[in-house]
Phi, psi and omega in degrees: 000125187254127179283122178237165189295157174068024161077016178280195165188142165204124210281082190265151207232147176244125238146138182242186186256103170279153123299176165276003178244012159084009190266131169286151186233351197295104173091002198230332194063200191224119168281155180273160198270349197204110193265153186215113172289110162269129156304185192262327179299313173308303167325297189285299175349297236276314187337309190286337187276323177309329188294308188259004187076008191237094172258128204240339182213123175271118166325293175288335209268309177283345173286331180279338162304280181325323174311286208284337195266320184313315196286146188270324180316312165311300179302321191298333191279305156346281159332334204082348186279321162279147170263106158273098192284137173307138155359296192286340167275357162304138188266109178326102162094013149239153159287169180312000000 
């Protein structure tokens, strides 16, 4: 904790990014198992939209629907039939 003048402070926190399985990510990120390409007219569309707030249809956000709806897993978690546990029931340092 660093003391700045007029009663501030500031706090630097150091740290790195796990998976749940404890894989360091810090500096490395996550590659994806499914790239869903944007065009360069989406990128500026979105750019420009982002800009003004008004973005009406994300390109990739719907192509990952579509990905994830494909999949019979999506209906059984739909269903009820897959259970998908929360963060918080995951046991620290195992995966699903």
């Amino acid at each position: 904790m660093h003391e700045l003048p007029g009663g501030y402070a500031l706090k630097l926190t150091v740290a790195k990014y796990y998976t749940p399985g404890r894989r360091v990510i810090h500096g490395e990120g996550i590659q994806p198992d499914i790239t869903v390409e944007i065009s360069h007219e989406d990128y500026f569309r979105i750019s420009r939209a982002a800009e003004d707030d008004k973005i009406k249809v994300d390109a990739q956000l719907s192509r990952a629907v579509e990905v994830l709806q494909s999949y019979d897993i999506y209906e059984q978690i739909r269903s009820g039939k897959v259970k998908v546990r929360k963060d918080s029931e995951l046991e620290e340092g195992k995966n699903l």
